[in-house]
Z-matrix of the N, CA and C atoms (Angstrom, degrees):
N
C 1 1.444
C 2 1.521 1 108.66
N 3 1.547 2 128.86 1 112.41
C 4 1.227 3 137.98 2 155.54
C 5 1.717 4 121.75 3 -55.04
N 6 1.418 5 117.75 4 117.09
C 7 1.627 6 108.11 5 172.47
C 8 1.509 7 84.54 6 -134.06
N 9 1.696 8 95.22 7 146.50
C 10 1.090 9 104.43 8 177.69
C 11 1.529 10 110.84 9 -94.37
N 12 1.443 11 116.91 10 135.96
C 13 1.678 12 132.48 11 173.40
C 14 1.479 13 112.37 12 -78.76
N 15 1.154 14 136.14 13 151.28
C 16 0.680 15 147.77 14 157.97
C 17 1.873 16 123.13 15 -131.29
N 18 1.408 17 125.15 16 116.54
C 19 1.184 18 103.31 17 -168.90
C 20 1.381 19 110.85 18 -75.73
N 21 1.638 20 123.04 19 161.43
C 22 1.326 21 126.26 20 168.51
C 23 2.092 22 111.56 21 63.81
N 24 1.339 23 91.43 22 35.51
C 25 1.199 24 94.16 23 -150.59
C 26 1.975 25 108.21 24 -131.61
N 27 1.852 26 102.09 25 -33.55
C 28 1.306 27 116.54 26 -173.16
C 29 1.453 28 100.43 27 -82.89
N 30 1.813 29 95.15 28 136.27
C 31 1.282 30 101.76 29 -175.22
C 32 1.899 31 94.77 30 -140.86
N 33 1.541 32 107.46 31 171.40
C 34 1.254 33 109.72 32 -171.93
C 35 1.508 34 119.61 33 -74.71
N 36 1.592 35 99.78 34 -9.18
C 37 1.683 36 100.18 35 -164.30
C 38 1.712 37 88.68 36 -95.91
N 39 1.226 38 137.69 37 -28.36
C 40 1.894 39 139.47 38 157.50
C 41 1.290 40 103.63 39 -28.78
N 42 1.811 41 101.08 40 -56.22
C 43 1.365 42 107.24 41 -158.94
C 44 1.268 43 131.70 42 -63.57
N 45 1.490 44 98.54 43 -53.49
C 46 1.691 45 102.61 44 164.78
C 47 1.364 46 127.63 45 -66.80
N 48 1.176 47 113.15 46 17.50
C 49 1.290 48 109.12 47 174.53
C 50 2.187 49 104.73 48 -98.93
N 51 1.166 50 93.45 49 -9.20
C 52 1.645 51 101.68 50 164.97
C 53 1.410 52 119.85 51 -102.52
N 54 1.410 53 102.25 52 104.14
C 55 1.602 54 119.98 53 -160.44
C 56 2.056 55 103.78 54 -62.39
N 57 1.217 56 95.03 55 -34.90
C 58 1.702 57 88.18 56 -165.49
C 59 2.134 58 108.83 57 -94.62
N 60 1.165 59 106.48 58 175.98
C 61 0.937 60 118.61 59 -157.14
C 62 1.866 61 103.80 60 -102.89
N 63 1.101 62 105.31 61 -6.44
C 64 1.594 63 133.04 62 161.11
C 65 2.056 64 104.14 63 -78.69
N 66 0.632 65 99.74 64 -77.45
C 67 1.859 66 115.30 65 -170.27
C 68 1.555 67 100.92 66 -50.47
N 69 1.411 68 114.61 67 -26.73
C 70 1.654 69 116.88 68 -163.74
C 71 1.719 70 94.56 69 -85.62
N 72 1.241 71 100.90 70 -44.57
C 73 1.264 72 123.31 71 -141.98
C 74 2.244 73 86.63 72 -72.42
N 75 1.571 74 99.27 73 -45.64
C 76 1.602 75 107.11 74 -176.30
C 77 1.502 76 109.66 75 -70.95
N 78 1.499 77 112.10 76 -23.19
C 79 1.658 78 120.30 77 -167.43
C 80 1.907 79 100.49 78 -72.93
N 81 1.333 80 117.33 79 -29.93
C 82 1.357 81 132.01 80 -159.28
C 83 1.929 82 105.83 81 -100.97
N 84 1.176 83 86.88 82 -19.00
C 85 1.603 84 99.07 83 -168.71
C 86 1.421 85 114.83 84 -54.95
N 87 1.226 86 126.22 85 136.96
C 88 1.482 87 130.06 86 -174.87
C 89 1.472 88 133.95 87 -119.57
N 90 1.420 89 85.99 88 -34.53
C 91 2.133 90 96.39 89 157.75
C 92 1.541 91 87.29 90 82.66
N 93 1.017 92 145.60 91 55.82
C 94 1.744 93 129.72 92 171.62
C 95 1.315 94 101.68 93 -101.22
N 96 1.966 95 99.84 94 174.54
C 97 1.450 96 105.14 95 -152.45
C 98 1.897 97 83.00 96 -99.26
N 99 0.928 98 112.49 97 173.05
C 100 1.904 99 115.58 98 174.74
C 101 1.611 100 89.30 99 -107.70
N 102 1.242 101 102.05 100 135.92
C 103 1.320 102 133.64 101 166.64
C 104 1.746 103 108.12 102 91.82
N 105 1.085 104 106.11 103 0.61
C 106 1.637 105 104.27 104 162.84
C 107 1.448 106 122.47 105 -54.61
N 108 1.236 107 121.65 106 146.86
C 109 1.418 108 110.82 107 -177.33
C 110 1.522 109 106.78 108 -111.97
N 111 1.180 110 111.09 109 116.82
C 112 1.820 111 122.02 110 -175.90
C 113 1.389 112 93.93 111 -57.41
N 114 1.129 113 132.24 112 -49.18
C 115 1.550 114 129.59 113 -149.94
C 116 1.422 115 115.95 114 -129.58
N 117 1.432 116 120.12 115 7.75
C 118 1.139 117 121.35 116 -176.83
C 119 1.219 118 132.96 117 38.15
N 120 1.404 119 135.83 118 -108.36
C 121 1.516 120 138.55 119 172.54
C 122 1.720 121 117.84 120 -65.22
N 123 1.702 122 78.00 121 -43.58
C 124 1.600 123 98.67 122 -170.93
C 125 1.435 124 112.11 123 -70.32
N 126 1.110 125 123.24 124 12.57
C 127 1.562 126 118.11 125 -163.63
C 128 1.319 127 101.62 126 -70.00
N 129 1.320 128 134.62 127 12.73
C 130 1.368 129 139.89 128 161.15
C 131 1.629 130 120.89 129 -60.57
N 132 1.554 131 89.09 130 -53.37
C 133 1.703 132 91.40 131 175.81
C 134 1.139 133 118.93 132 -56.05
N 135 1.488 134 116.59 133 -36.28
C 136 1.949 135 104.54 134 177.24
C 137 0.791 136 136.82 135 -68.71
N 138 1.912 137 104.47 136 -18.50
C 139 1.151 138 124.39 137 -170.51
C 140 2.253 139 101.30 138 -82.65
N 141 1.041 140 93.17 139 -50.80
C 142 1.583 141 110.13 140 160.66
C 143 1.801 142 98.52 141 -29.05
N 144 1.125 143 97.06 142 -87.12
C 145 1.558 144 99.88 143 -174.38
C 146 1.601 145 137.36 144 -40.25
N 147 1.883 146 104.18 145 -31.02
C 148 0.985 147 99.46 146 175.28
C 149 1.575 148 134.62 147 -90.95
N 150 1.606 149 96.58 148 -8.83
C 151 1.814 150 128.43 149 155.58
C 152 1.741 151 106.33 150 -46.34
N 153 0.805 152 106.59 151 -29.58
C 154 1.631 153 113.91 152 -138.45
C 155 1.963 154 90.09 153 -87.20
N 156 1.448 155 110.92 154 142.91
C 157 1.094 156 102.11 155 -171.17
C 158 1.522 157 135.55 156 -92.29
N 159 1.080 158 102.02 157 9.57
C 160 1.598 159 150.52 158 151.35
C 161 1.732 160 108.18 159 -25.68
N 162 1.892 161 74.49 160 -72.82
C 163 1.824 162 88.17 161 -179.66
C 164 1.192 163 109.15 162 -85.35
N 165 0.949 164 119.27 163 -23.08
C 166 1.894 165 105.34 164 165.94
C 167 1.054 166 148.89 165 -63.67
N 168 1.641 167 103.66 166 -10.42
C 169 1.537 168 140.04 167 -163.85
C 170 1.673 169 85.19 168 -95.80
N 171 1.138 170 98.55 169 -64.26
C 172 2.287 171 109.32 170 -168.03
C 173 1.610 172 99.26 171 -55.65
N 174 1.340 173 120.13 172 -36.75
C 175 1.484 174 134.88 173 -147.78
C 176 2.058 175 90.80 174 -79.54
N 177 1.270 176 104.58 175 -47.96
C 178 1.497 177 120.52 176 -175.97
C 179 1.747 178 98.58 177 -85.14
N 180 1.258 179 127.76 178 -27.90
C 181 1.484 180 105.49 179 164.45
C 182 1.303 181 110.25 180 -84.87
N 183 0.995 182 146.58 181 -27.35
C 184 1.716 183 149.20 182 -175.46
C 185 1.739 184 90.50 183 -64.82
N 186 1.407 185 137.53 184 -83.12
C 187 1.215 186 148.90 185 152.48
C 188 1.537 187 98.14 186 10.48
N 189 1.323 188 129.06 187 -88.09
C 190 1.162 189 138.24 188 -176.33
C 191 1.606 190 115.33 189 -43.02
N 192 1.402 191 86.67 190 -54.96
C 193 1.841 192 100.65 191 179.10
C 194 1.445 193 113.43 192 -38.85
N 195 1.183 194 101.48 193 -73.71
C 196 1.641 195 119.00 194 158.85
C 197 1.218 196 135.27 195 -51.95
N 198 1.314 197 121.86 196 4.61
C 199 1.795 198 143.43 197 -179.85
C 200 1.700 199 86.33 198 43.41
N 201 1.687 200 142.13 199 17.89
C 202 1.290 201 94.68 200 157.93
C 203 2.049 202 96.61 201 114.50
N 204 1.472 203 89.74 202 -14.82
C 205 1.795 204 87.11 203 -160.97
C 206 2.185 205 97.38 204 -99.73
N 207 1.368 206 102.98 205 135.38
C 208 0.986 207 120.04 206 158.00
C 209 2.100 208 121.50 207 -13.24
N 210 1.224 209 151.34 208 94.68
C 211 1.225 210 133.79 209 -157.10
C 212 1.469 211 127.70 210 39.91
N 213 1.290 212 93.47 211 46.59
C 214 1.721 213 106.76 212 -170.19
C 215 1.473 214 120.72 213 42.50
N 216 1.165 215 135.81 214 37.35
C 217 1.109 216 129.94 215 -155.63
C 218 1.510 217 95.49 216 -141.14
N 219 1.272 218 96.76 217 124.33
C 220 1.869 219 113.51 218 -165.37
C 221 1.575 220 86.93 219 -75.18
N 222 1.659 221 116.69 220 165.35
C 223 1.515 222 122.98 221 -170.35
C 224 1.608 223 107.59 222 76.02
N 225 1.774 224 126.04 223 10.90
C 226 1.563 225 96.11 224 -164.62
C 227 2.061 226 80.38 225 -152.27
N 228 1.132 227 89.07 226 58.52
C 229 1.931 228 89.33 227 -179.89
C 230 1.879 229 113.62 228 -56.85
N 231 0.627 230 119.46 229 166.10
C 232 1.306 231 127.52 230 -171.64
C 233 1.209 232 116.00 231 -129.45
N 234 1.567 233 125.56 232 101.35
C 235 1.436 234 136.88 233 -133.49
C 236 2.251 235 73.86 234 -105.23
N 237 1.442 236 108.40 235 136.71
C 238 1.367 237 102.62 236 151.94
C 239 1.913 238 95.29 237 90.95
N 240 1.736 239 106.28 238 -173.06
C 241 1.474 240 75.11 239 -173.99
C 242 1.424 241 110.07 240 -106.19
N 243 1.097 242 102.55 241 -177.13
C 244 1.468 243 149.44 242 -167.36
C 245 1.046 244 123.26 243 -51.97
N 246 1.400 245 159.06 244 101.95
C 247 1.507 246 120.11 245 175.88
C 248 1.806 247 96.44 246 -128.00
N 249 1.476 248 113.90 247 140.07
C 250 1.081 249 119.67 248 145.75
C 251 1.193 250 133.66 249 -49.37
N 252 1.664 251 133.67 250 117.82
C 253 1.347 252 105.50 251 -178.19
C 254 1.941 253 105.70 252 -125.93
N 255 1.053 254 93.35 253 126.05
C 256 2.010 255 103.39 254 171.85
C 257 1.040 256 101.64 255 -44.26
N 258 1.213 257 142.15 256 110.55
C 259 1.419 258 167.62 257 148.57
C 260 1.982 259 102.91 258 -25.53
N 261 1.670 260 106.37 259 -50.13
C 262 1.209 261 115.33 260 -176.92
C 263 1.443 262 95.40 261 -131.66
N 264 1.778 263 101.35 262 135.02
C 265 1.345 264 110.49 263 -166.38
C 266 1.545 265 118.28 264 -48.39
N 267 1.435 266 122.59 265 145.64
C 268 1.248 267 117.83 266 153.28
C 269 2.042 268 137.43 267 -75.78
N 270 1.428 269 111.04 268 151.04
C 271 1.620 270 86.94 269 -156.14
C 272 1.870 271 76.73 270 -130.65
N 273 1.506 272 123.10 271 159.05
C 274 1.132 273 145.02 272 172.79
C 275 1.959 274 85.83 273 -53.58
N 276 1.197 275 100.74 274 -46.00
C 277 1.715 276 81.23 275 -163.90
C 278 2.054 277 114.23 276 -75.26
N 279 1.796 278 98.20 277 -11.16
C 280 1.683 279 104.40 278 -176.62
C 281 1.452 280 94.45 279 -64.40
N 282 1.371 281 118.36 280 -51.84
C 283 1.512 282 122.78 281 -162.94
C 284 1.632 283 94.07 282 -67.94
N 285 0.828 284 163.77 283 -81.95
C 286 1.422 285 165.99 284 -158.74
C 287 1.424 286 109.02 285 -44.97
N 288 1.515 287 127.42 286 -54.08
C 289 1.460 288 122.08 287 159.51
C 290 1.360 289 116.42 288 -88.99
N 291 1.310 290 116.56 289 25.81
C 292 1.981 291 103.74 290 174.65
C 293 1.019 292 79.65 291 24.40
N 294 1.496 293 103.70 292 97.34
C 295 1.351 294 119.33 293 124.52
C 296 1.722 295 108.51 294 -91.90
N 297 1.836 296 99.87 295 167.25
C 298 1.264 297 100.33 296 -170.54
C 299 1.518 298 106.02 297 -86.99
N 300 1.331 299 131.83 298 18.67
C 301 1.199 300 125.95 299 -167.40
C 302 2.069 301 99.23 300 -94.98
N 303 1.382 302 83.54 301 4.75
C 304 2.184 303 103.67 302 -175.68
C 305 1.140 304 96.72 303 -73.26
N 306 1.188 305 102.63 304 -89.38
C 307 1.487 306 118.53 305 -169.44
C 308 1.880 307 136.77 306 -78.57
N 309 1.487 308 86.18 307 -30.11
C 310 1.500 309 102.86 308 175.55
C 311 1.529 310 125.11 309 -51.20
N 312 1.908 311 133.69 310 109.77
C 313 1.049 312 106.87 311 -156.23
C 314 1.699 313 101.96 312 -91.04
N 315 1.050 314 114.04 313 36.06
C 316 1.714 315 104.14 314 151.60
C 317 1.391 316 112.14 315 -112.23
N 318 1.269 317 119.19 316 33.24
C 319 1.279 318 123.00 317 170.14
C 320 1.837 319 96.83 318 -111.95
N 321 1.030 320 106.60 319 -33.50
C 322 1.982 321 120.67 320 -178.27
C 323 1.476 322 113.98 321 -94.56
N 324 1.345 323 86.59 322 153.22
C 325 1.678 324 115.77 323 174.94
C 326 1.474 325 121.31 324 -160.80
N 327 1.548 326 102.69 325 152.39
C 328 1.674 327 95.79 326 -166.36
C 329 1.462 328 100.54 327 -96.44
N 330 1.423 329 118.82 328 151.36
C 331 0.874 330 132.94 329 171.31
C 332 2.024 331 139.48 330 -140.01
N 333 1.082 332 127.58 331 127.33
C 334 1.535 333 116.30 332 -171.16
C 335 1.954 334 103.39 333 -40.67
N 336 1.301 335 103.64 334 -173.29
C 337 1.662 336 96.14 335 165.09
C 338 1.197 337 101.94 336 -93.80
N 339 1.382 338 120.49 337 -29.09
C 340 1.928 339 113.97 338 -169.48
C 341 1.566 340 89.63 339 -67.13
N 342 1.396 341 152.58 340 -41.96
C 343 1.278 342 150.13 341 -153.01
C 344 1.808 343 98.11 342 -77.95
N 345 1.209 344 104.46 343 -40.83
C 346 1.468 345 126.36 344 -163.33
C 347 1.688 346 84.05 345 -71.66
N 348 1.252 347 118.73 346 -80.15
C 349 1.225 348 120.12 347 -163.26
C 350 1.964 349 121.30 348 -37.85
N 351 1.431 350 87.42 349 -42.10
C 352 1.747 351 90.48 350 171.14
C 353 1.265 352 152.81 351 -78.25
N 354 2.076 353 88.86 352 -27.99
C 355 0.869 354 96.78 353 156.14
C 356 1.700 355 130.74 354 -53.53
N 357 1.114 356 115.30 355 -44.78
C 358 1.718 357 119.35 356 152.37
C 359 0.856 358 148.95 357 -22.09
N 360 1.592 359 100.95 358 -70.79
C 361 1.697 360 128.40 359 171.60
C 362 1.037 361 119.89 360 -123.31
N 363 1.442 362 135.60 361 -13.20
C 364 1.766 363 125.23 362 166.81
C 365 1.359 364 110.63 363 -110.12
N 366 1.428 365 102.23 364 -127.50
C 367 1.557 366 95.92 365 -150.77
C 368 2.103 367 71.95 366 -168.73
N 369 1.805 368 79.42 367 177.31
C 370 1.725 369 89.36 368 -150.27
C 371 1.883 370 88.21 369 -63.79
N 372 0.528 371 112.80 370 -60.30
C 373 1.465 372 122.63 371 176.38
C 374 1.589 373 106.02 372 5.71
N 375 1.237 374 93.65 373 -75.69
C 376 1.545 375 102.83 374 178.89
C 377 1.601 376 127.00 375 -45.15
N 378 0.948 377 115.07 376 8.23
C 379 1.673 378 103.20 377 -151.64
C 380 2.238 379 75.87 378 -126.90
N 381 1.453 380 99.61 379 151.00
C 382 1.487 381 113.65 380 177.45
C 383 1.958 382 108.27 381 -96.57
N 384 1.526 383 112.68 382 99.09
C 385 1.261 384 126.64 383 -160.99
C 386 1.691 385 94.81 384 -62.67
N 387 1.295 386 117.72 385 -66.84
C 388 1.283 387 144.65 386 -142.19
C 389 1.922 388 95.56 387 -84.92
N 390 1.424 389 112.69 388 103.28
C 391 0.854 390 103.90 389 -178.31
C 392 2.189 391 122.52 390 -69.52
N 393 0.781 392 129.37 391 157.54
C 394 1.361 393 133.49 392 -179.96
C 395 1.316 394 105.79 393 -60.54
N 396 1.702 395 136.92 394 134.70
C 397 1.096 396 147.26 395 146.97
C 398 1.200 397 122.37 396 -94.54
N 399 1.508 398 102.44 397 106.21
C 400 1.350 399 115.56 398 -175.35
C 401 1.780 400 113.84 399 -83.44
N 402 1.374 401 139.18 400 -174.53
C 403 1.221 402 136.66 401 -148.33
C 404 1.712 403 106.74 402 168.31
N 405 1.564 404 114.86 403 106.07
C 406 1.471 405 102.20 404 160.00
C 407 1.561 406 126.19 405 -13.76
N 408 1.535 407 99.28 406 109.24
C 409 1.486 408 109.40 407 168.60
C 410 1.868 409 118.42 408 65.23
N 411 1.551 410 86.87 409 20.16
C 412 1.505 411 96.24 410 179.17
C 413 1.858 412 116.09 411 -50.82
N 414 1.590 413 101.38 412 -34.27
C 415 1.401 414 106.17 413 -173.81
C 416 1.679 415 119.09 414 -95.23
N 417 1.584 416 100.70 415 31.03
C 418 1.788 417 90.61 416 -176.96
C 419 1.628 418 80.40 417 -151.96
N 420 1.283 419 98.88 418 124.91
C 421 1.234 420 124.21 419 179.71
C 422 1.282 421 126.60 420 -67.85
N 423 1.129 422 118.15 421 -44.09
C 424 1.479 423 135.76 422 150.49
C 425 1.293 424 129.98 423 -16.01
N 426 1.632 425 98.97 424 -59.91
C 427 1.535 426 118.21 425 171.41
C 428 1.866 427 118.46 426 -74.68
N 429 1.281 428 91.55 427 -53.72
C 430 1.535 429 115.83 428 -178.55
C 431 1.149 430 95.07 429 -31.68
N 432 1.766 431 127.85 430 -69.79
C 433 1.273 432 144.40 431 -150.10
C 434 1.779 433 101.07 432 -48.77
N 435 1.512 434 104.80 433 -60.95
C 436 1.389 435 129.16 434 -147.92
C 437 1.496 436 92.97 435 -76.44
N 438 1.593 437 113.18 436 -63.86
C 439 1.517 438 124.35 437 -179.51
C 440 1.319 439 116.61 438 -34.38
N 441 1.536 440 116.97 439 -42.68
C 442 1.903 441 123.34 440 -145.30
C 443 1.689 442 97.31 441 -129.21
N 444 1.339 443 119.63 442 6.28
C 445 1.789 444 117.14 443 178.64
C 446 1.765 445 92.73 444 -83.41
């Protein structure tokens, strides 16, 4: 499936208009290298920003917005935490002029870290689709054996 990117450009109301968790996941996708440094020296300021209670306020309405689920998409909970992710990259100069691509939550979406992470640097591949079905006493063998023969 081809979607076209646009940088500085993905927003939440694009997004939901792609029902699956494949299409969201390619619409957001960024292809980066691992070990690049977004912010170089300055990586202070983002770090500044994301302290700041500003973002904690947007960070806890996005959360809500999203009840919590993986690319907003109910069926895909997100075990562990949370991360907001900027839809369109952040730059030393967004944080310095608030820009609205900071705080604005159609600039955000929640995401696991494995979702977070690939979107970045892998590819859909990487990410675990099929969530785990858990089951009384699934993790003690003991029981499992006796309970489920």
């Amino acid at each position: 499936m081809e979607i076209e990117i646009i940088m500085k450009n993905r927003n939440y109301t694009k997004l939901l208009t792609f029902k699956t968790f494949e299409e969201r996941f390619l619409y957001l996708k960024l292809s980066g290298n691992i070990g690049y440094e977004t912010f170089g020296s300055s990586r202070w300021i983002n770090q500044k920003f994301y302290m700041s209670s500003e973002w904690r306020r947007i960070r806890d309405e996005v959360i809500i917005r999203d009840n919590g689920m993986d690319l907003g998409i109910e069926g895909y909970p997100i075990y562990g935490k949370i991360y907001i992710h900027h839809m369109n990259p952040i730059t030393e100069n967004d944080i310095l002029a608030h820009s609205a691509y900071l705080v604005d939550p159609e600039f955000l979406i929640c995401v696991s870290s494995e979702t977070h992470n690939a979107i970045h640097y892998g590819n859909f591949e990487n990410i675990s689709k099929d969530p785990i079905i858990r089951f009384p006493n699934d993790t003690i063998p003991w029981k499992k054996e006796t309970q489920y023969e």
